[in-house]
Structures are given as C-alpha cells and as structure tokens.
C-alpha positions as YAML, in Angstrom:
chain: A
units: angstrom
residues:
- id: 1
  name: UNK
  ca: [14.96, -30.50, -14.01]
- id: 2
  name: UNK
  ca: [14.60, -34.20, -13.33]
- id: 3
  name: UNK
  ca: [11.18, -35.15, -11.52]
- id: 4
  name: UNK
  ca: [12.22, -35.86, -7.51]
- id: 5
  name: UNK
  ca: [11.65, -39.47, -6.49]
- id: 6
  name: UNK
  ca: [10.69, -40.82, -3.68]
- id: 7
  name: UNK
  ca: [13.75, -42.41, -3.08]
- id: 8
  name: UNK
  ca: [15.66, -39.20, -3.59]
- id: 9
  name: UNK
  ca: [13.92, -37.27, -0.32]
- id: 10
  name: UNK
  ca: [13.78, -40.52, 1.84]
- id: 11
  name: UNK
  ca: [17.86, -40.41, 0.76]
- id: 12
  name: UNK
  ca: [17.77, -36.79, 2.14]
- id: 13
  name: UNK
  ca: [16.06, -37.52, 4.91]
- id: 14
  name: UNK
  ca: [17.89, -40.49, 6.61]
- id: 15
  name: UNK
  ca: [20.79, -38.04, 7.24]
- id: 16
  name: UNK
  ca: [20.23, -36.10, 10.61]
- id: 17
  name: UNK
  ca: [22.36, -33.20, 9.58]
- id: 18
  name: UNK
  ca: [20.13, -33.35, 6.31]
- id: 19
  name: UNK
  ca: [17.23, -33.69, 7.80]
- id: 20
  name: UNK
  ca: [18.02, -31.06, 10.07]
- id: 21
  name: UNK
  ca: [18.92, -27.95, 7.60]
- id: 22
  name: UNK
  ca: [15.70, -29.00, 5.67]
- id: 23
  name: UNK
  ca: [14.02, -29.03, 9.02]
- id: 24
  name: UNK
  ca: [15.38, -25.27, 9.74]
- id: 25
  name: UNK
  ca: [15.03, -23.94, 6.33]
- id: 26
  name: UNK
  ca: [11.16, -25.18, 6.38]
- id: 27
  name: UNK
  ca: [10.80, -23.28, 9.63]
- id: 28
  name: UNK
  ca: [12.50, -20.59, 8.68]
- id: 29
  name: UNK
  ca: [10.45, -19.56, 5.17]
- id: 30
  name: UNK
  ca: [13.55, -17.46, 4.24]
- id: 31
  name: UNK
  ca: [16.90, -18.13, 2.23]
- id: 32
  name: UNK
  ca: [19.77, -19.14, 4.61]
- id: 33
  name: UNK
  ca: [23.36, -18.20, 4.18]
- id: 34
  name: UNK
  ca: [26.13, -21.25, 5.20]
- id: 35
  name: UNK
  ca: [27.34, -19.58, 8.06]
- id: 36
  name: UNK
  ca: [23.79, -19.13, 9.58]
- id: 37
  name: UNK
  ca: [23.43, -22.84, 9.00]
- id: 38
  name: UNK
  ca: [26.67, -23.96, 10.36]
- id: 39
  name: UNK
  ca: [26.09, -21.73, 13.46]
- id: 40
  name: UNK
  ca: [22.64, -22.96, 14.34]
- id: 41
  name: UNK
  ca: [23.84, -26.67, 13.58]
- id: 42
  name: UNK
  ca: [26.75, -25.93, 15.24]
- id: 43
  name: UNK
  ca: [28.82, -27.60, 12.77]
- id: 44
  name: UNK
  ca: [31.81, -26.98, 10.80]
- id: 45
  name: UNK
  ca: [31.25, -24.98, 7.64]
- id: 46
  name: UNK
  ca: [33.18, -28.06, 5.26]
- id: 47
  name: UNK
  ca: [30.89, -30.82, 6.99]
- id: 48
  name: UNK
  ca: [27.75, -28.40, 6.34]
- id: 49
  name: UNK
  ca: [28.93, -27.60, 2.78]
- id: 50
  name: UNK
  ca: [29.04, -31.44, 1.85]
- id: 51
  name: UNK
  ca: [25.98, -31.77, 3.17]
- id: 52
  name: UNK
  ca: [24.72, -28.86, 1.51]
- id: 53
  name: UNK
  ca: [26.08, -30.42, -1.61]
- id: 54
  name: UNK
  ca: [23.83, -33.76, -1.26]
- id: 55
  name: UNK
  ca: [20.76, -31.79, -0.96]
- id: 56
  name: UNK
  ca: [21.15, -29.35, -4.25]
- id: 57
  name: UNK
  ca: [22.48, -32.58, -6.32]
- id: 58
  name: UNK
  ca: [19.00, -34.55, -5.31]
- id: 59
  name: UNK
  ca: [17.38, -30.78, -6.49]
- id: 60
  name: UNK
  ca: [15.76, -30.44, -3.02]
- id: 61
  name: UNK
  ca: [17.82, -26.98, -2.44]
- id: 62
  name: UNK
  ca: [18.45, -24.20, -4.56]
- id: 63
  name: UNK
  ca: [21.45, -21.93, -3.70]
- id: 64
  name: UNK
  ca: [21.82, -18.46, -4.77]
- id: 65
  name: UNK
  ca: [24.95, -16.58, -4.64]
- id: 66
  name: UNK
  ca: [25.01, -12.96, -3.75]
- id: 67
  name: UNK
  ca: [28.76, -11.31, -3.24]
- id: 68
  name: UNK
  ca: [30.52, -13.59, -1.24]
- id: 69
  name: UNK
  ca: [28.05, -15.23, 0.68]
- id: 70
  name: UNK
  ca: [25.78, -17.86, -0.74]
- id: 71
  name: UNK
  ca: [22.20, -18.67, 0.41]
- id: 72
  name: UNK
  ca: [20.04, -22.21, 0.19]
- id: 73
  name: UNK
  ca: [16.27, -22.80, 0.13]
- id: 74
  name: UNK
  ca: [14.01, -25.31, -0.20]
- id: 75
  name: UNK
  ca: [13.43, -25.54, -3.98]
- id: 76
  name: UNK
  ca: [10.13, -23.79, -5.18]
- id: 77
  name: UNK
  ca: [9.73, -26.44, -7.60]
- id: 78
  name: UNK
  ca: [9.49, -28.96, -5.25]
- id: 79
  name: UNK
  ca: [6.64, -31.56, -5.70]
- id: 80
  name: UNK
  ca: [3.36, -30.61, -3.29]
- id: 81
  name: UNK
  ca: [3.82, -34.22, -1.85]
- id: 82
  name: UNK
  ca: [7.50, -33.37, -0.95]
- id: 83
  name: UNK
  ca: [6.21, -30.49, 0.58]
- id: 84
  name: UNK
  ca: [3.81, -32.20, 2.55]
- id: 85
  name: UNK
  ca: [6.30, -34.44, 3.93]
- id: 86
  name: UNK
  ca: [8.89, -32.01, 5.14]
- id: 87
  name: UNK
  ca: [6.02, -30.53, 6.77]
- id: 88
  name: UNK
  ca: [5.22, -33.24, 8.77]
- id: 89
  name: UNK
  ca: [8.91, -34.00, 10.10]
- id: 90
  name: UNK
  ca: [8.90, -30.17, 11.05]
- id: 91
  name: UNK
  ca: [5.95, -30.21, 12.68]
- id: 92
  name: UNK
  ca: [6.51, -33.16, 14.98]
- id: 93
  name: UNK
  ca: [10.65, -32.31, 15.36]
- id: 94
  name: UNK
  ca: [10.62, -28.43, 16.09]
- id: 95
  name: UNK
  ca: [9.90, -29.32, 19.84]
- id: 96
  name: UNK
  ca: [12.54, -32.01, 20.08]
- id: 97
  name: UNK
  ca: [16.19, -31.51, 20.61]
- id: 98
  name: UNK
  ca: [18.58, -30.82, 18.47]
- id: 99
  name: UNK
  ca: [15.58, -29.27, 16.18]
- id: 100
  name: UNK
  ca: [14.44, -26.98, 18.93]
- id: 101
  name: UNK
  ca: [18.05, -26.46, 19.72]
- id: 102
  name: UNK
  ca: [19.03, -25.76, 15.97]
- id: 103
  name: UNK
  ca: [15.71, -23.04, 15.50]
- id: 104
  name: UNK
  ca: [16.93, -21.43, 19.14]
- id: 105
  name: UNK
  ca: [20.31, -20.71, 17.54]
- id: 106
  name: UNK
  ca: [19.17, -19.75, 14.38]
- id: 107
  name: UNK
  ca: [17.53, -16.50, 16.24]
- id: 108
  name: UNK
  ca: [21.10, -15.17, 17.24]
- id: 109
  name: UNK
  ca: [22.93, -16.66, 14.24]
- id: 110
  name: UNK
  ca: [25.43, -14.88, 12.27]
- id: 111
  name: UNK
  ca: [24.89, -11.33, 13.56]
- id: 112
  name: UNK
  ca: [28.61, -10.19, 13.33]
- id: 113
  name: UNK
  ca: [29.60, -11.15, 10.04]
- id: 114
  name: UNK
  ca: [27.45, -9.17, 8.01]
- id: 115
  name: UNK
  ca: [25.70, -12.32, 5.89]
- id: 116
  name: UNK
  ca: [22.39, -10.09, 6.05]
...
C-alpha cells in the first residue's frame, strides 16, 4: 500500500458527495453497503459508485464484497493524522444540512432489500 498524502485526502475532501460518504461512514463506525449510501445521499447508485471509485483508488476506503452486495469503510490503515482530520469535518458537519440530513436517512436506509 502506497503511504496517503496529504494531497490525496484534501483531493477527497473537496468533493461534497466525497466528503459526505466519508462524513457518514465516520459516523457510522460500521461497513456500509452502496445502496445504504445512495439512499441516505439520496443519489443515484452510478453517481455514488464513481464516487465510491475515487475514494478506494486514493486507498481511503476499503470495500468488501459479500454475495451480491458490496460494503465500504474507512480504511483501517489509514494514517492517525487522516483520522484526525475526518474527525474534525464530522464533528463540526453532523449538525449541518445535508450531513444531518444524510445521518437522518441513514437510520431508515435500505430496510427492504435485504443488504443486512
């Protein structure tokens, strides 16, 4: 695994829809399947997927797959001063819309289609 730069997490984070599944999964502390994301985003599951894409290339997500669904997380290798930052843009977005919005869905998310 290359070392994660800087660069490569302010990259991340200059994206809202980035910034806002790294916001979720940080608040969430659990895997996430795509369809819980796209329905707390509200998003289409394509536009979440590229996304989605970004954030495992700059090795700030890991995805696991498991049957047909597939399930992201913050990587566990992440640097502690990556960590650190993510926590602070949680902290001071969770009470801001969409971010409130986004955890508020997340709560009801995907309860139909069987992802858990």
């Amino acid at each position: 695994m290359s070392v994660l730069l800087p660069s490569d997490l302010a990259f991340a984070l200059a994206d809202t829809t980035r910034l806002r599944v790294l916001v979720l999964l940080h608040r969430a502390r659990r895997e996430l399947c795509v369809c819980e994301l796209t329905a707390a985003l509200d998003l289409v599951q394509p536009k979440m997927s590229r996304h989605l894409k970004a954030l495992r290339d700059a090795q700030i997500l890991r995805a696991q797959r498991s049957g047909q669904w597939v399930y992201y997380r913050l990587n566990p290798a992440l640097p502690l001063w990556a960590v650190e930052v993510l926590r602070g843009f949680a902290d001071g977005a969770e009470s801001q819309a969409p971010y409130r919005d986004d955890l508020a869905r997340l709560k009801t998310a995907c309860g139909a289609t069987g992802c858990r």
